[in-house]
C-alpha positions, -999 to +999 in steps of 0.1 A: +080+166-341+121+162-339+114+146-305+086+121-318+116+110-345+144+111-319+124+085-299+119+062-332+156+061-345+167+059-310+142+027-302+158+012-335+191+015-322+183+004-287+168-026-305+197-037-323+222-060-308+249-076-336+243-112-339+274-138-345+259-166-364+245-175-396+206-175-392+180-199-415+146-201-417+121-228-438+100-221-466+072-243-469+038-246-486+015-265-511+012-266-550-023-267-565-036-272-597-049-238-609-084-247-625-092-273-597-078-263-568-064-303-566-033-310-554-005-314-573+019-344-563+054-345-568+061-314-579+097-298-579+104-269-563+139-253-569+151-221-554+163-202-586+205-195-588+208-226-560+207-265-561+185-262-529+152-280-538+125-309-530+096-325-544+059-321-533+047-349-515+012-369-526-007-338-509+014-313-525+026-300-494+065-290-496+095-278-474+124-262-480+147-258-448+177-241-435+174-213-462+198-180-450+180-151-447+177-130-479+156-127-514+148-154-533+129-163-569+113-200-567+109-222-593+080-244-597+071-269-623+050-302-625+048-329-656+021-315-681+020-282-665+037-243-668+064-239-645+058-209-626+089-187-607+077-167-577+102-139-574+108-116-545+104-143-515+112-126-488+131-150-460+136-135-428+146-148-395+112-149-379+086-166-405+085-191-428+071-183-458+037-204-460+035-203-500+001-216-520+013-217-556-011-227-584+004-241-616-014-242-650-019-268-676-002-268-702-012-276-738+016-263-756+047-281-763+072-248-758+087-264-728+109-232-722+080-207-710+077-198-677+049-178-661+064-151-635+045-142-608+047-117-574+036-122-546+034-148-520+006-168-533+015-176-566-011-161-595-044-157-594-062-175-621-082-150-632-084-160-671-071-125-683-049-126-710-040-092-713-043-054-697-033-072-662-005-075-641-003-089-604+009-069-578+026-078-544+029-062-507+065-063-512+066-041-542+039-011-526+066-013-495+099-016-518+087+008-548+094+043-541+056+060-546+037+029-534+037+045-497+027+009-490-002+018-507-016-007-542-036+021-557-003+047-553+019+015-568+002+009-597+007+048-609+039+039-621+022+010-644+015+018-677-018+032-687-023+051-653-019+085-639-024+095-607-021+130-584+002+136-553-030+144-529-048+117-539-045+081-550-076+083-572-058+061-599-070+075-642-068+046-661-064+052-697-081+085-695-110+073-675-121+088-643-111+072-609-152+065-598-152+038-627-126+017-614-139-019-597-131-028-559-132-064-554-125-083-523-120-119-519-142-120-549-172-096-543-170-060-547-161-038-520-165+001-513-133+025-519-111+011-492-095+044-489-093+067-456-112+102-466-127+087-495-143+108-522-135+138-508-110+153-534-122+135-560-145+107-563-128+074-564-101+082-543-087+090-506-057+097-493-042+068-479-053+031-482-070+009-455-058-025-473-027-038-448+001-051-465+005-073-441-026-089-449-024-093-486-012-118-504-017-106-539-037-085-559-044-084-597-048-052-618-065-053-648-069-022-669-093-030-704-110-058-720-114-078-684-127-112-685-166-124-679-161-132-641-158-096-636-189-069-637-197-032-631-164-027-638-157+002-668-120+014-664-101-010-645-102-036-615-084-041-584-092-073-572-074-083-539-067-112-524-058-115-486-032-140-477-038-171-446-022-166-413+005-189-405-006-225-390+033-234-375+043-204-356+028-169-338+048-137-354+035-104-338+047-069-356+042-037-339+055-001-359+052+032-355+060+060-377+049+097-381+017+085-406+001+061-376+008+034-350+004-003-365+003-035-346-004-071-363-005-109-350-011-142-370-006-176-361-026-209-351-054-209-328-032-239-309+002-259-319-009-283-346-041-273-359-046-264-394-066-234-387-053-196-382-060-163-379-043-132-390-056-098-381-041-058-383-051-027-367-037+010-373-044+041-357-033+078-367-005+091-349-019+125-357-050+109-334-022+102-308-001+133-307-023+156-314-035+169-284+011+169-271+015+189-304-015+213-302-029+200-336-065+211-335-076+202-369-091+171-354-076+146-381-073+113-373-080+078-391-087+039-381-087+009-393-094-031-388-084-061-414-087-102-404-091-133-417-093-161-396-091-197-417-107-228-408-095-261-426-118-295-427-109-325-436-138-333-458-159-302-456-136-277-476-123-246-460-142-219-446-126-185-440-142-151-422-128-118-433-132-083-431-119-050-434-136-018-419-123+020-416-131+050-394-122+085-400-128+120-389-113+155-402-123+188-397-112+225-390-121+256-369-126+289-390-101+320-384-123+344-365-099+373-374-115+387-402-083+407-412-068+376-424-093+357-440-079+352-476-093+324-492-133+309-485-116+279-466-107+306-439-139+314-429-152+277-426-161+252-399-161+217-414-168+184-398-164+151-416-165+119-404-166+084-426-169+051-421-165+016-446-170-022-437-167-055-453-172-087-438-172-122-454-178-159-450-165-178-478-166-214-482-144-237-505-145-268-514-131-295-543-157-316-562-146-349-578-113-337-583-119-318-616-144-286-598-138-263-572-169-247-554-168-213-537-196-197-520-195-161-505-219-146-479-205-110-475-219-075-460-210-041-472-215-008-458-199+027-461-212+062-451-205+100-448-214+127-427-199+163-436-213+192-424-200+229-433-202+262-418-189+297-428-188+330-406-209+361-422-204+394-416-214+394-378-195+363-370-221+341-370-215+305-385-243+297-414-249+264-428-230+262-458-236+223-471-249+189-452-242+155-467-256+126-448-252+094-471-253+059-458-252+027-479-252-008-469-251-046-493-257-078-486-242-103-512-244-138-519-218-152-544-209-184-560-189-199-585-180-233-598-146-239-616-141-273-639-111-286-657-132-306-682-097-319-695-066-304-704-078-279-728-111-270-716-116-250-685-148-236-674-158-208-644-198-200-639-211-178-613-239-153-600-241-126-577-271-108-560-266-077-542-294-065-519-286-026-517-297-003-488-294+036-490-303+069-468-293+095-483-293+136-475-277+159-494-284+198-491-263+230-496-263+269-505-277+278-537-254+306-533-237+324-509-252+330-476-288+316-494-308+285-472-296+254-476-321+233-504-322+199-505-310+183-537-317+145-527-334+129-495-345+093-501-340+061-482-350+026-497-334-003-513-330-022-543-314-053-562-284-055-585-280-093-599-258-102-623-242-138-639-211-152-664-202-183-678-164-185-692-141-205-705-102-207-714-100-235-743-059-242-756-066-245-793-036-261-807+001-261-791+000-220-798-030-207-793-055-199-759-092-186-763-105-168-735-141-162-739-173-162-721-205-136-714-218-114-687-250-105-679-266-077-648-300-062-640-310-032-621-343-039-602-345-002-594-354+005-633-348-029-650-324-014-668-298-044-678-268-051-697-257-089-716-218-082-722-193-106-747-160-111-734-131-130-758-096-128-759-065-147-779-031-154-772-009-170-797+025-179-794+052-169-817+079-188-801+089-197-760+101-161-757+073-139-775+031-138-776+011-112-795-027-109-775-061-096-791-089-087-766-120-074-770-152-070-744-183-051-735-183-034-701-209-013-681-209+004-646-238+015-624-234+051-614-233+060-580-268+058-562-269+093-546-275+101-586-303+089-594-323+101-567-314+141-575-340+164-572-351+179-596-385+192-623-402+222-625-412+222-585-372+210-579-391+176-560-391+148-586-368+124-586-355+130-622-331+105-626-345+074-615-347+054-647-308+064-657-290+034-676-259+017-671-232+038-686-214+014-713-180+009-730-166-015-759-128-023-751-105-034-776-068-043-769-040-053-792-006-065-772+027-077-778+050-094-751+085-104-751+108-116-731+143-107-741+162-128-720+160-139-677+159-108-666+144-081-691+110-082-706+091-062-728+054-053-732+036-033-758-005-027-757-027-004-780-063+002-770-094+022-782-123+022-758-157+036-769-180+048-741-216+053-746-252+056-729-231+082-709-254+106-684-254+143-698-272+172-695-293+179-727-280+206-744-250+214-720-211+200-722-220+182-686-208+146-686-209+120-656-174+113-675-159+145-658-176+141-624-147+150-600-161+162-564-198+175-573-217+161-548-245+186-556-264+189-590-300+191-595-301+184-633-325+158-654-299+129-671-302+114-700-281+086-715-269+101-746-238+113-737-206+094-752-170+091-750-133+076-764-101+067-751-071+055-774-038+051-772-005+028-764+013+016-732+046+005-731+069-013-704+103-020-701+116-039-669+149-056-655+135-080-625+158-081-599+190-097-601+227-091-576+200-068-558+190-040-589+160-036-608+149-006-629+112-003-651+105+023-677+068+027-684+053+052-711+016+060-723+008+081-749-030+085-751-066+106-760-093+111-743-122+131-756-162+127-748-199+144-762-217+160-746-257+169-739-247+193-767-232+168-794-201+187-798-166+165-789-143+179-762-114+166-745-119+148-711-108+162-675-082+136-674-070+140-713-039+143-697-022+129-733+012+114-720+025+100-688+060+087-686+079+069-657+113+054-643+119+037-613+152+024-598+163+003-571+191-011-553+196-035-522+229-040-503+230-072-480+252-065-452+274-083-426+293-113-420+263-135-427+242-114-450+214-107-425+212-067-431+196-053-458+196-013-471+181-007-500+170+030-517+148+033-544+136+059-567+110+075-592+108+101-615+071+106-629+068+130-661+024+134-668+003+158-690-021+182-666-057+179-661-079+195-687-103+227-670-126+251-682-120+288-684-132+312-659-161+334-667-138+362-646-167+388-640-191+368-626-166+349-605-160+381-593-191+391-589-200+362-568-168+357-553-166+321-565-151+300-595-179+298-623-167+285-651-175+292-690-192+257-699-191+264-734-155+256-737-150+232-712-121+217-708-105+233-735-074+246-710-047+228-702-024+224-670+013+230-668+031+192-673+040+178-637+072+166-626+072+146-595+101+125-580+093+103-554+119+085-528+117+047-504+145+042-480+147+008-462+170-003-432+165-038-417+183-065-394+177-099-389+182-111-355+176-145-344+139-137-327+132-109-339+136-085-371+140-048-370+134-017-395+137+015-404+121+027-430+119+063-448+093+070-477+085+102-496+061+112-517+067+143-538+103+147-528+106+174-555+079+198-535+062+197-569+032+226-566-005+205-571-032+222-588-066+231-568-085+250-590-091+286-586-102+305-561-115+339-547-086+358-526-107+383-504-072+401-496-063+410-531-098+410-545-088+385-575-094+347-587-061+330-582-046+294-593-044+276-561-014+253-562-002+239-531+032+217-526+020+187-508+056+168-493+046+135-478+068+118-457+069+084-435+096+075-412+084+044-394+101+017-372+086-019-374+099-045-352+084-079-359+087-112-332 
């Protein structure tokens, strides 16, 4: 391993020649109106702190040329509509930014407001006027803890908790599996490597490229009609367009995997591109030089090549798809078997696709059209074996789950006139499963099978919404939702409305409020189950259901600082229990296998406040603050209250950053950055300790679930960035760590078969990625 890093630093250094003269690059791009999709002529584009600027011509196409290298905040603004400032522009010496900024109308005569936005496309106009925030590449690269990962970066947003093993993301109390994963516009499956395996809803490291997005937005409560089966929060990504003037080719490789990317036209002057990534484990690559025999090793593919008409809209095909395998080889030394892992033979491997066709185009200048033909699939096969007695492996648990979509989207979007703006839409979702699912009833018992179906079904589901500006201080945001499950009928018709009304150009107070459900995931409603364990017991579950409400107040205390304060209650209900038994879908963490009847009486509540303090960027420095302070309790098949798995009651956070530009010309850039994360543990039940003894396995006393507590954790968390600008070329280094502290994770408990006793597992997972990227 010090040899695999010797070669990286020493191929940065080799790399590096000092370049004598001042190097510039050209920003260009096109403003659009943000209901329409029309573009917007003349508009002024000013890069903020300089008197560098132009204006748009008729087709709203701009350029801004021989900027220096660096970091920049651009200021847009049109007659009639918000000015919006893109901040964090990165400028370097081998591509032009290619921006697509949409601007708003405005109705309101506070000249003085200005809508920030990340990100190099501007902000999506999703019509959420509170619990959201946009989210760029830059900052999951920059932020220490984003690990150039989005789910990891929004941890340090108020209202979400996270763990150091996973980025399974619990927003406001709610479990990871009920968060949304949308796509271009249509939900996706967990884009996460080893998804689902220590918790459901999460992985280990993310399969979204950040050189591929362009933004995404992250909404947490009281979301807006467009979106559906959503409960706890959405992540809905957006990739960005390759570049139509130039080819730029990146290749990196650091000690998490090997990553090579290429965009550009398909030939000098057309208006189409393509842009495509592919990474590859190092572990996959060295692991046969370093004797690593635990067989881990991850893939994965992202594109999106762009085709531009002149009368027929724009078409664009996409896709993202991941491949991974893990699995270990038992000790056969029984002396030194300690924990059940020891003795175990696992084999995993997993797979997830997306691909997309979508298809734009403006009507009559006032109506944007968008059209989606996409295909989803994702799958798992785990198998597990543990040694006996003679040394003979026995099937321990086999999970053989495969799941595949076909969706056809579309949406219209109309600017009626200033003040009235109008999105409809419908989905349909064919869904294909095969599923297998068997394992032990207990130890060294046959495998039974606790679901084996294959079939399909329909998921449709609709929403009309507007955003009307009543007044020079006030927005409405309302609209409705509507889905069907054709597997049971069951169906949902959800009211979404939201307010905004300013108190001056510097201050807004927000008042949300929406219905929300989420389909449970299939492999559940086809348990076995009933007297002879063969019925199908949960076919006719329900959607499980939750009324948001949300109460905010934002301020802007002058260019640089800003201020945001939320208060939520969320009331969950038609949740799946067990009758008579503290079981709740709410708490589902890794239990693949259950064979219990559910019923949708179960409920739940989560309430509390967010708060966020944050200096943007300015002379190269930016610090946030974010705090939550929150409950999270549920009922179960018994009727009594409990607190949830993830009642983890407080989560506090401050991160720090600062960038040096070095040089005579400015064109070297180190930057360190830094977070400290203070959380509440997970809730657990107590151990029934003689019969975990007895079977040598953690049971747990159900009757007073969750009614222990872990120890508060304290993790710190560390981004280190080195990079040069040379005239053809731009080179860095980069260092990132994740639990810098060695902060000790909890596991759960365990059997030790060395001291005969149930322990606490805690292990101190240190995460660390030094990488060199050269880009050309």
């Amino acid at each position: 391993m010090k040899c695999f890093v010797g070669i990286m630093i020493s191929m940065f250094f080799c790399t590096v020649v000092v370049t004598g003269q001042r190097i510039t690059q050209n920003i260009r791009g096109v403003v659009k109106d943000a209901a329409s999709g029309k573009p917007i002529a003349a508009a002024t584009v000013m890069i903020q702190g300089k008197s560098t600027g132009r204006v748009a011509d008729s087709s709203g196409h701009f350029l801004l040329s021989d900027v220096p290298v660096g970091r920049y905040n651009i200021l847009f603004s049109a007659v009639g509509y918000e000015p919006t400032l893109l901040e964090d522009i990165i400028v370097s010496s081998v591509q032009q930014p290619e921006l697509s900024v949409v601007l708003r109308l405005s109705a309101s005569k506070l000249e003085d407001i200005i809508v920030r936005t990340s990100g190099k496309s501007g902000a999506a106009d999703n019509m959420a006027i509170s619990s959201s925030r946009q989210l760029s590449p830059e900052q999951a690269s920059r932020y220490a803890g984003g690990f150039d990962d989005p789910a990891r970066l929004v941890s340090s947003f108020a209202g979400v908790s996270s763990n150091v093993s996973s980025n399974g993301i619990v927003v406001r109390g709610n479990s990871p599996n009920s968060l949304l994963w949308r796509m271009e516009g249509v939900e996706i499956p967990n884009p996460n490597h080893f998804a689902d395996l220590d918790g459901f809803g999460g992985g280990a490291l993310t399969a979204l490229s950040s050189r591929l997005l362009s933004s995404a937005d992250f909404l947490t409560g009281a979301f807006p009609a467009s979106y559906n089966n959503a409960l706890s929060g959405v992540f809905d990504v957006h990739m960005r367009t390759g570049s139509t003037k130039q080819r730029v080719n990146a290749v990196g490789l650091g000690l998490i995997g090997l990553d090579v990317s290429s965009e550009g036209p398909f030939k000098n002057g057309s208006s189409s591109s393509y842009l495509f990534n592919y990474r590859y484990s190092t572990l996959g690559l060295i692991g046969p030089i370093i004797g690593n025999n635990a067989g881990v090793n991850f893939q994965d593919l992202s594109f999106k090549l762009n085709f531009q008409t002149k009368r027929s809209g724009t078409f664009s095909l996409w896709g993202i798809g991941l491949i991974d395998h893990s699995g270990q080889d038992p000790e056969k030394d029984r002396d030194k078997w300690e924990y059940q892992d020891d003795m175990e033979k696992s084999d995993v491997d997993q797979y997830m696709g997306t691909i997309g066709l979508t298809h734009e185009i403006l009507l009559s200048g006032k109506s944007m059209l968008k059209n989606t033909l996409a295909t989803t699939t994702s799958g798992i096969d785990l198998k597990t074996d543990s040694l006996n007695v003679s040394n003979t492996l026995v099937p321990e648990n086999r999970i053989k789950n495969s799941y595949t979509n076909y969706i056809l989207s579309s949406s219209l979007k109309t600017r009626f006139n200033r003040r009235h703006t109008n999105q409809t839409g419908i989905t349909i979702t064919g869904l294909q499963y095969n599923l297998l699912m068997r394992n032990q009833p207990e130890l060294n018992a046959p495998l039974e099978t606790f679901a084996d179906a294959d079939g399909s079904s329909l998921l449709v589901s609709g929403y009309t919404e507007s955003s009307l500006n009543l007044g020079n201080r006030w927005t409405l945001n309302g609209g409705i939702n509507g889905q069907i499950l054709m597997l049971n009928h069951h169906y949902t018709v959800e009211p979404r409305l939201a307010f905004k009304y300013m108190l001056n150009d510097k201050q807004f107070l927000t008042l949300a409020y929406g219905l929300h459900s989420r389909l449970e995931r299939i492999s559940s409603y086809f348990v076995n189950g009933g007297q002879d364990g063969k019925q199908q017991v949960n076919k006719d579950m329900d959607f499980t259901k939750a009324h948001h409400l949300v109460i905010g107040f934002d301020k802007r205390i002058n260019a640089q600082l800003h201020f945001k304060a939320e208060a939520y209650y969320q009331y969950l209900f038609d949740v799946p229990v067990i009758r008579d038994s503290s079981f709740s879908l709410i708490n589902l963490e890794d239990d693949w296998f259950f064979d219990a009847a559910l019923q949708n009486t179960g409920k739940g509540r989560n309430y509390g406040i967010d708060l966020t303090l944050e200096k943007y960027m300015t002379r190269g420095f930016y610090w946030m603050f974010t705090g939550s302070v929150f409950k999270s309790q549920y009922m179960g098949g018994d009727q009594f209250w409990r607190d949830t798995r993830y009642d983890r009651n407080y989560v506090f956070n401050l991160l720090a950053g600062k960038e040096w530009q070095l040089g005579k010309f400015k064109q070297k850039t180190f930057g360190v950055n830094a977070r400290i994360s203070y959380q509440g543990g997970d809730h657990y039940s107590p151990l029934d300790m003689d019969a975990s003894l007895a079977t040598k396995d953690a049971v747990y006393n159900e009757r007073d679930a969750f009614s222990k507590q872990y120890d508060p954790a304290f993790v710190t968390h560390l981004t280190i960035n080195y990079k040069i600008n040379r005239k053809k070329s731009v080179h860095e280094l980069s260092l990132k760590i994740i639990n810098a502290n060695g902060y000790r994770e909890h596991f759960g408990f365990a059997y030790n078969y060395l001291t005969g006793k149930m322990e606490d597992y805690r292990e101190a997972l240190f995460i660390p990625n030094l990488s060199y990227t050269m880009t050309f």
